[in-house]
C-alpha positions as CSV (number, residue, x, y, z in Angstrom):
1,X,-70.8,93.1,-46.1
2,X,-67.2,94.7,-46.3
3,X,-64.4,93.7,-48.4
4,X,-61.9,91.1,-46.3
5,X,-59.1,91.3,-48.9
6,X,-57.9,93.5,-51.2
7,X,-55.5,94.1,-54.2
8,X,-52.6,96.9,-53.9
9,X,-49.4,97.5,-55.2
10,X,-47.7,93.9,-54.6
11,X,-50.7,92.2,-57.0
12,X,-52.0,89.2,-57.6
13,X,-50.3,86.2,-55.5
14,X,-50.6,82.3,-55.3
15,X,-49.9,83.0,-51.7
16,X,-53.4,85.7,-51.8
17,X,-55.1,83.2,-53.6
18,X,-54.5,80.9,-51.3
19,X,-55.8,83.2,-48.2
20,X,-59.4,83.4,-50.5
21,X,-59.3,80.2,-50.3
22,X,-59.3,79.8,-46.8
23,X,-61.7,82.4,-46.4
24,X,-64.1,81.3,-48.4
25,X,-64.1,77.5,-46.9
26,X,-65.5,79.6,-43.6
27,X,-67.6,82.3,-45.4
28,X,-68.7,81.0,-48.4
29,X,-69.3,84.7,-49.8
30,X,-66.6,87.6,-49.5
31,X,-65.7,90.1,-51.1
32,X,-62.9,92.3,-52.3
33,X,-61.7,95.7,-53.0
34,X,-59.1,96.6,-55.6
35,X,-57.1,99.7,-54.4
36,X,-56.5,102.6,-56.3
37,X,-52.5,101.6,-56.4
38,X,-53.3,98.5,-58.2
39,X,-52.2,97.6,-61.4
40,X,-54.4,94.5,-62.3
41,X,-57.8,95.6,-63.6
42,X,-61.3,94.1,-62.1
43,X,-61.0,92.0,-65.1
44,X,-57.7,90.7,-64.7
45,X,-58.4,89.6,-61.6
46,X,-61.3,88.3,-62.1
47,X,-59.7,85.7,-64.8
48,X,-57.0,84.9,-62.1
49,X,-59.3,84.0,-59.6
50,X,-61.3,81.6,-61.9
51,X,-58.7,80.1,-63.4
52,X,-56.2,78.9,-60.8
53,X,-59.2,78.3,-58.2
54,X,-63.2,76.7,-58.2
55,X,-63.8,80.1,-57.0
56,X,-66.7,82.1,-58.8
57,X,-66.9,85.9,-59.7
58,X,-70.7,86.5,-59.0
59,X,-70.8,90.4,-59.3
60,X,-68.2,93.1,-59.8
61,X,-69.6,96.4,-58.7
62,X,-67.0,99.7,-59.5
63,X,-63.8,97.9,-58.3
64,X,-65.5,95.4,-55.6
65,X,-65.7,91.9,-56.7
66,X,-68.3,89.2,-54.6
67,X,-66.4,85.7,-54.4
68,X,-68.9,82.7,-54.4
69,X,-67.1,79.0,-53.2
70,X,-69.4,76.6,-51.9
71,X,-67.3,74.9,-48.3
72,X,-66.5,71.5,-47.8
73,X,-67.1,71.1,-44.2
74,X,-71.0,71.0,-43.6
75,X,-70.6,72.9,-40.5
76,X,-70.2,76.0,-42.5
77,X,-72.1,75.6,-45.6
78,X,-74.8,78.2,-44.2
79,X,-75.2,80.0,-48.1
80,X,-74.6,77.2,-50.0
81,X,-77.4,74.9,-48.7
82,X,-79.9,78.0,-49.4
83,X,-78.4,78.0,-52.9
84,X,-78.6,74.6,-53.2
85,X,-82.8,75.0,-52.3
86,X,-83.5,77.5,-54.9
C-alpha cells in the first residue's frame, strides 16, 4: 500500500482533514506520508487527526502514518467486517 495523502509546507487543514475523510469512507485503511518540508511532527499530526475526526492512528512507521475509519456504507466495508470477525 502507498501513501494517498501527504503533509507539506501548507500543514495541517480542516479542508485535508476533510479529504481523509472521504477517503477513508471508500478505503477504510490509508495511509500517509509527511514530507520532509513539513513543519508538524508525526505526533502532531497524529493528535489532529484524532481529535477533530473518529479516525484512528493504527501504526506510525518513520514518518508514514496508517489511518484506520471503519465506512458507513456496507458496500465498502471490506476491512472492517474482517475486523469486526476477529
Amino acid at each position: 500500500m502507498h501513501p494517498l495523502f501527504s503533509v507539506g509546507k501548507n500543514g495541517l487543514t480542516q479542508a485535508w482533514l476533510d479529504q481523509l475523510t472521504g477517503a477513508l469512507e471508500k478505503r477504510e485503511l490509508i495511509k500517509i506520508n509527511l514530507q520532509q518540508s513539513a513543519e508538524a511532527s508525526v505526533e502532531d499530526t497524529k493528535k489532529f487527526i484524532e481529535q477533530g475526526t473518529d479516525i484512528q492512528v493504527v501504526q506510525t512507521i518513520g514518518r508514514v502514518l496508517v489511518l484506520y475509519r471503519p465506512a458507513t456504507d456496507e458496500e465498502n466495508q471490506r476491512i472492517s467486517s474482517v475486523v469486526e470477525n476477529m
